[in-house]
C-alpha positions as CSV (number, residue, x, y, z in Angstrom):
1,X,49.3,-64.0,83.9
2,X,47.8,-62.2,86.8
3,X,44.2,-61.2,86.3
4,X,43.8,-57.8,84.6
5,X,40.4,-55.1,85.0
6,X,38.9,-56.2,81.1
7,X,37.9,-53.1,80.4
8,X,41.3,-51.3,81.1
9,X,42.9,-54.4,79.2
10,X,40.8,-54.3,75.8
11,X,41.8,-50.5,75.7
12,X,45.1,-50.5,75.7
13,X,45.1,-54.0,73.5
14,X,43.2,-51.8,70.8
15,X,46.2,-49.0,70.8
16,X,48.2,-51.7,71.0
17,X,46.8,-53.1,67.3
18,X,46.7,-50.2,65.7
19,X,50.5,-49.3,66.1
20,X,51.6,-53.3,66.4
21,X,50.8,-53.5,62.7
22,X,53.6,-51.0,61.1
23,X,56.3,-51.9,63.6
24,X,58.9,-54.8,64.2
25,X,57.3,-57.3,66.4
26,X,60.3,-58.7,67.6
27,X,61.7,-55.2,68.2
28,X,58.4,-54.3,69.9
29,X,58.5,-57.1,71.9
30,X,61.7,-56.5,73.2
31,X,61.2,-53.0,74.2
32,X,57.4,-54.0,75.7
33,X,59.8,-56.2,78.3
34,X,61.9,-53.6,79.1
35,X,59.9,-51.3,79.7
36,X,57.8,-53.9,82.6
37,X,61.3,-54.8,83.7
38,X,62.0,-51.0,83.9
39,X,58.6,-50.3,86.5
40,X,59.3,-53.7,88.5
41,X,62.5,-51.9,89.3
42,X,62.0,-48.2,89.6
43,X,58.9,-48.5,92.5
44,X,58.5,-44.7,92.1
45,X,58.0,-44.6,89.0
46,X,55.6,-47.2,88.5
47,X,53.3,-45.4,91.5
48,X,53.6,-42.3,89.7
49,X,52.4,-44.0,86.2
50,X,49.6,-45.6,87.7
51,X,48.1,-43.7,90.3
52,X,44.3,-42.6,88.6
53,X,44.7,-39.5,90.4
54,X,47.1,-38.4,88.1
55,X,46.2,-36.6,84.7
56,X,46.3,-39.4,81.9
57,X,47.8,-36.6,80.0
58,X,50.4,-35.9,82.2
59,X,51.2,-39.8,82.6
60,X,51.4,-39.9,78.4
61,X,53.3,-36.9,78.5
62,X,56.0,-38.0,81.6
63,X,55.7,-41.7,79.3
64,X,57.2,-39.7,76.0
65,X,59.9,-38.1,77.4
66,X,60.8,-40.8,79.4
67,X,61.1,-43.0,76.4
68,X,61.7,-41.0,73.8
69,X,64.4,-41.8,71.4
70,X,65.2,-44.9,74.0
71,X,62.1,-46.9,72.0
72,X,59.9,-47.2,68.5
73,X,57.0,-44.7,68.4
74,X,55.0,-48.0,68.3
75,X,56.4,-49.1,72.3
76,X,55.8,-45.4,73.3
77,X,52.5,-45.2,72.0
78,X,51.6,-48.5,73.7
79,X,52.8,-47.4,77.2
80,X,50.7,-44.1,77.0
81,X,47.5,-46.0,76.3
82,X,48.8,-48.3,79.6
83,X,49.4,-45.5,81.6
84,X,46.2,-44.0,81.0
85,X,43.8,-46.8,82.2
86,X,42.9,-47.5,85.2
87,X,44.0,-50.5,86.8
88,X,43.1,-51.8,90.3
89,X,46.8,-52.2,91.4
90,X,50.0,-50.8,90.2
91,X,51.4,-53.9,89.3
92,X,48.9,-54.6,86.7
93,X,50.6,-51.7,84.6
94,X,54.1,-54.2,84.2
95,X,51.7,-57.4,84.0
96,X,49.9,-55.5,80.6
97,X,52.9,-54.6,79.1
98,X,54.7,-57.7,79.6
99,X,51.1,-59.0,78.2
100,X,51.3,-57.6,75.2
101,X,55.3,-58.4,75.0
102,X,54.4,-61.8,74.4
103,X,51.5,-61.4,72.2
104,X,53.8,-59.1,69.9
105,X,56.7,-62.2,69.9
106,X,53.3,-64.7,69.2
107,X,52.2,-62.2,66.5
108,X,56.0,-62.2,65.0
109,X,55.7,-66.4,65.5
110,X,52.3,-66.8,63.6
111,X,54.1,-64.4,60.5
112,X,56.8,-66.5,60.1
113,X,54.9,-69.7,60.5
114,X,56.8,-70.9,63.5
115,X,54.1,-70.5,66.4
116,X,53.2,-74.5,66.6
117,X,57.0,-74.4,66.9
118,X,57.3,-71.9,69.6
119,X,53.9,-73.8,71.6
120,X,55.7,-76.6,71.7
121,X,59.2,-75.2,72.4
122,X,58.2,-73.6,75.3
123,X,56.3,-76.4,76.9
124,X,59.0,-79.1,75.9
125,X,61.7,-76.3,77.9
126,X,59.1,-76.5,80.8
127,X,59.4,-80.6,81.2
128,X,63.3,-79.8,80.9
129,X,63.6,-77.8,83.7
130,X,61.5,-79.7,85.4
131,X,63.9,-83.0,85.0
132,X,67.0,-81.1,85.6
133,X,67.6,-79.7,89.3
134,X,70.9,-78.0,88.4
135,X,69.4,-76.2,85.3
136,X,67.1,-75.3,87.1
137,X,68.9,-74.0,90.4
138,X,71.1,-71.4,87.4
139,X,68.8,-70.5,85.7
140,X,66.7,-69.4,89.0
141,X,69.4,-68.1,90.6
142,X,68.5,-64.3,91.7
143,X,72.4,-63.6,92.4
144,X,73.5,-65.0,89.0
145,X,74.3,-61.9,86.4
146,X,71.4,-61.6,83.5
147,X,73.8,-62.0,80.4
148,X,75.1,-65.1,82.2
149,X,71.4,-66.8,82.1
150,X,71.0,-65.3,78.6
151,X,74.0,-66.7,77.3
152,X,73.7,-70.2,79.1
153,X,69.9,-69.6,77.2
154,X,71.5,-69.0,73.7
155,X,74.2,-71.8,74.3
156,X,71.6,-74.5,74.9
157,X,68.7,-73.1,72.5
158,X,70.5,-71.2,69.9
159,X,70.1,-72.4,66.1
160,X,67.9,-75.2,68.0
161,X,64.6,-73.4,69.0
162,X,62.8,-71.0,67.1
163,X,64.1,-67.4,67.8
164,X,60.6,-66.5,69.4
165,X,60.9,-69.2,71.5
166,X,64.6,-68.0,72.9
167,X,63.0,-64.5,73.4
168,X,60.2,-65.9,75.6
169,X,61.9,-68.7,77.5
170,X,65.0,-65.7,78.1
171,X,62.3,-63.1,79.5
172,X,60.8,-65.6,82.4
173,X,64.3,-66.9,83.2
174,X,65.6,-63.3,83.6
175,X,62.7,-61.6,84.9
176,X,60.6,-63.8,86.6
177,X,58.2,-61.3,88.0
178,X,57.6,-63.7,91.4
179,X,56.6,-66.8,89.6
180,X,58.6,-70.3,89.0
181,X,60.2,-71.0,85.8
182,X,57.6,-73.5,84.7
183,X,54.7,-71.6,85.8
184,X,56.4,-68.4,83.7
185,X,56.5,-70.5,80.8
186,X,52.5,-72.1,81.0
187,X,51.4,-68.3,81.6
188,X,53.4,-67.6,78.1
189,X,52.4,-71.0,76.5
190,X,48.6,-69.6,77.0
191,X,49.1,-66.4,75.6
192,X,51.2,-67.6,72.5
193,X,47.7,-70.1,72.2
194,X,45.2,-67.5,72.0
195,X,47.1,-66.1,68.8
196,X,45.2,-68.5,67.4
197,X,42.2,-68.3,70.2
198,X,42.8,-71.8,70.8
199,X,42.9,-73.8,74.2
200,X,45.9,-75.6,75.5
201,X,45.7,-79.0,76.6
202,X,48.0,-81.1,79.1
203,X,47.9,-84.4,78.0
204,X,49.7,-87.1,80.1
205,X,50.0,-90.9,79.1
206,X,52.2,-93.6,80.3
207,X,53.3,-94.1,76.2
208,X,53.8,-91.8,73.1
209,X,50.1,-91.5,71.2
210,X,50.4,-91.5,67.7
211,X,49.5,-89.2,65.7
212,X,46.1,-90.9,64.7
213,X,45.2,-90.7,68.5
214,X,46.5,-86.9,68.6
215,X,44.1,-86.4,65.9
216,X,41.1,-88.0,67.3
217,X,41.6,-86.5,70.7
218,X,42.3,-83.3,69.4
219,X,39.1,-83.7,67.5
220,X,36.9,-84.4,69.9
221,X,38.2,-81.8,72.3
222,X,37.4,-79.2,69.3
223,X,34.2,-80.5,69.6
224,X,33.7,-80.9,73.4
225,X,35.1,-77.0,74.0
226,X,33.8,-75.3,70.6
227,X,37.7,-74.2,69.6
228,X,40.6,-75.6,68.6
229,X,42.9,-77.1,71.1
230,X,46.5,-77.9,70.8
231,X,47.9,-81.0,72.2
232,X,51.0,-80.6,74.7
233,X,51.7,-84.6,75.1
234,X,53.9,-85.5,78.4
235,X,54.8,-89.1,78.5
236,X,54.6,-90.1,82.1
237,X,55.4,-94.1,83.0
238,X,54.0,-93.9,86.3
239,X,50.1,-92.9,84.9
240,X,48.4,-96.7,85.0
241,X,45.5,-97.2,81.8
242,X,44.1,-94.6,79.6
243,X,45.2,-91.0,79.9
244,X,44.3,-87.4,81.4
245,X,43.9,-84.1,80.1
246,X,44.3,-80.8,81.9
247,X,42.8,-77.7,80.3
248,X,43.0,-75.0,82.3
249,X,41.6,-75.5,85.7
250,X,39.6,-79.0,84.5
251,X,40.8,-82.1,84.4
252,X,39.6,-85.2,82.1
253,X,41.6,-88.2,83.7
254,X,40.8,-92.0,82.2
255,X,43.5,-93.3,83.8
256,X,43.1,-96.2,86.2
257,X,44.3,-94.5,88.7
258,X,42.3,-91.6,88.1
259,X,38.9,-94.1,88.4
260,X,40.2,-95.5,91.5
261,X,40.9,-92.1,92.8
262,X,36.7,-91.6,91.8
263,X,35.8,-94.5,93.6
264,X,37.6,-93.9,96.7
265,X,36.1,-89.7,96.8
266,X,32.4,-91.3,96.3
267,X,33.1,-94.6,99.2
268,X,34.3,-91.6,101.6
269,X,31.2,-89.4,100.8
């Protein structure tokens, strides 16, 4: 996710609770996404809705009757709270909305005791893409209709992924917003983790850990970073020794390559 003005962000997250509570998460979520899709398309619309020389009140007010009857009071009253902060770009307005699109899927996820599911569904889906070019090229095709990538979505992942997980993956394939599949789906991955206010890890090895060595890492990450951190494991023949961990912007590498990479940085220095 783009960066976000905090203060803007934990105001309209607090609306966001206290109407996210009595509503349909998946239902919310939905209508969260098409209401960003809606101001990524309509230009005019989204200037007028976040320009802070407007009234909030008259944003709130242009919001409801825009919306009205078209959405759940719980959408609408999420979108006024959005419209009426101030945010440093227009832009930003979609970006929250789509934010808190995901967060109401994760929050639907974590109910129904599927979010581990839908962590790991999503990052699997990533490595997919990633090994299949032609998957890839429909899926990121700009000219190919949207129920076309939905239903090629719902034929590969229906009855097999968790139904959060299809909602997700379906809203970065069809609305990409600018980014890459794969970085779409890391930039969901991270939100669906802080559900749980936990970190993601990368973890790449040349051979399947077991889950004795999940645990231990996993362990000792807890206790390097002072949270829990889930493990997203990528088997990779081509790392040499040992294994390396990406977490965020840092990177733990103990492979050999990794040390020899060390060696040659600290020779040319």
């Amino acid at each position: 996710m783009r960066g976000l003005s905090r203060s803007s962000l934990v105001e309209v997250e607090e609306r966001f609770n206290a109407v996210a509570g009595s509503a349909d998460l998946g239902t919310l979520s939905d209508e969260l996404f098409a209401v960003a899709d809606l101001l990524d398309r309509e230009h005019g619309l989204r200037r007028a809705l976040s320009d802070p020389a407007r009234p909030a009140e008259l944003k709130a007010r242009t919001v409801r009757a825009l919306l009205g009857g078209k959405v759940g009071e719980a959408a609408i009253a999420t979108v006024e709270a959005a419209v009426s902060a101030r945010w440093s770009r227009a832009g930003d307005l979609a970006d929250v909305l789509e934010r808190l699109g995901v967060v109401a899927a994760a929050a639907e996820a974590e109910g129904q005791g599927t979010l581990d599911e839908v962590e790991d569904e999503l990052f699997r889906f990533g490595r997919v893409i990633a090994a299949n070019p032609a998957l890839r090229r429909a899926l990121s095709d700009a000219a190919a209709p949207e129920e076309g990538k939905r239903q090629l979505l719902r034929d590969l992942l229906g009855g097999r992924a968790a139904v959060t997980s299809l909602r997700l993956i379906s809203q970065v394939a069809v609305h990409p917003r600018g980014r890459s599949l794969e970085t779409g789906l890391e930039a969901f991955g991270q939100l669906v983790a802080q559900q749980r206010q936990r970190y993601v890890a990368v973890v790449r090895s040349a051979v399947e850990l077991t889950e004795q060595q999940k645990q231990r890492l996993a362990t000792w990450l807890r206790t390097s970073y002072g949270r829990d951190v889930h493990l997203n494991v990528e088997v990779d023949p081509r790392v040499l020794g040992g294994f390396s961990v990406r977490i965020g912007d840092e990177i733990i590498d103990t492979t050999i390559v990794g040390r020899i990479e060390e060696v040659r940085r600290r020779l040319a220095g």
